[in-house]
C-alpha positions in Angstrom: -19.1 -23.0 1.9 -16.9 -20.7 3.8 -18.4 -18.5 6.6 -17.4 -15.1 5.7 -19.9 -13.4 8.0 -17.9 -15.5 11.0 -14.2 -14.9 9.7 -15.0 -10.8 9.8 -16.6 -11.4 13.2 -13.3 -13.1 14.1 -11.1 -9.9 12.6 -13.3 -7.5 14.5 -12.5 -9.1 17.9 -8.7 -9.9 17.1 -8.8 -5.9 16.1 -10.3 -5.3 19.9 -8.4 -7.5 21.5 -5.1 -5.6 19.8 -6.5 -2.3 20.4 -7.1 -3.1 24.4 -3.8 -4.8 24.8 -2.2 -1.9 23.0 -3.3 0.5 25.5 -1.5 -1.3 28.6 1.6 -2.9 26.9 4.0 -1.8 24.6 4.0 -3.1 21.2 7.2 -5.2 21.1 6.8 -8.3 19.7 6.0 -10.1 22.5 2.3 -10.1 22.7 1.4 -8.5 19.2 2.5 -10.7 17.0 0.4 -13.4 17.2 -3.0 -11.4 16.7 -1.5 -9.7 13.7 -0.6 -12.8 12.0 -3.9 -14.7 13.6 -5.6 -11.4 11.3 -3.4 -11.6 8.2 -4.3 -15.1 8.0 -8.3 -14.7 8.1 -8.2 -11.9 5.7 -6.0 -14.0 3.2 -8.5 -17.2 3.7 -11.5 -14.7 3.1 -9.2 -13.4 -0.7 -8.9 -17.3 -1.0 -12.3 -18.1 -0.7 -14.2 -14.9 -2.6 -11.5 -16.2 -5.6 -12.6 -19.5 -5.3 -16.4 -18.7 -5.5 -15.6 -15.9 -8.2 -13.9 -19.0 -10.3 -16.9 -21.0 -9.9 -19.4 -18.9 -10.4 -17.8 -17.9 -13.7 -18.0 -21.6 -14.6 -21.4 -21.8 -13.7 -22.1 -18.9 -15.3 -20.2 -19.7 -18.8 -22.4 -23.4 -18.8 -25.6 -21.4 -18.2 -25.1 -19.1 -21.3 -25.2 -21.0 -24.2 -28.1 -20.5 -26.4 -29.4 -23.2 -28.8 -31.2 -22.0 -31.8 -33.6 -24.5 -33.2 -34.3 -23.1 -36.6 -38.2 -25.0 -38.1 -37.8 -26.9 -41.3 
């Protein structure tokens, strides 16, 4: 199961980090771009893994919802 509470955790401080460095160093490609892509990467596992539960809970879902009749002879 992934830890989605931790990933945004992880954003947040990558964000912080970017937003201190920012204020002492220009942004030039030298320091930025590793937080940026270190962000981009988290937020695309987190759209991986809410697809990934969406698909199976729609499986789970479909399996839970059939309805038998029994009809008494």
């Amino acid at each position: 199961m992934y830890d989605f509470k931790s990933a945004r955790r992880r954003i947040e401080d990558l964000k912080l980090i970017y937003r201190q460095n920012k204020k002492h160093h220009e942004k030039d490609g030298t320091w930025d771009w590793w937080i940026t892509a270190q962000i981009e990467e988290i937020e695309k596992e987190i759209e991986e893994a809410h697809k990934s539960r969406t698909a199976v809970r729609q499986d789970d879902r479909s399996n839970a919802n059939i309805i038998t009749l029994t009809i008494p002879q």
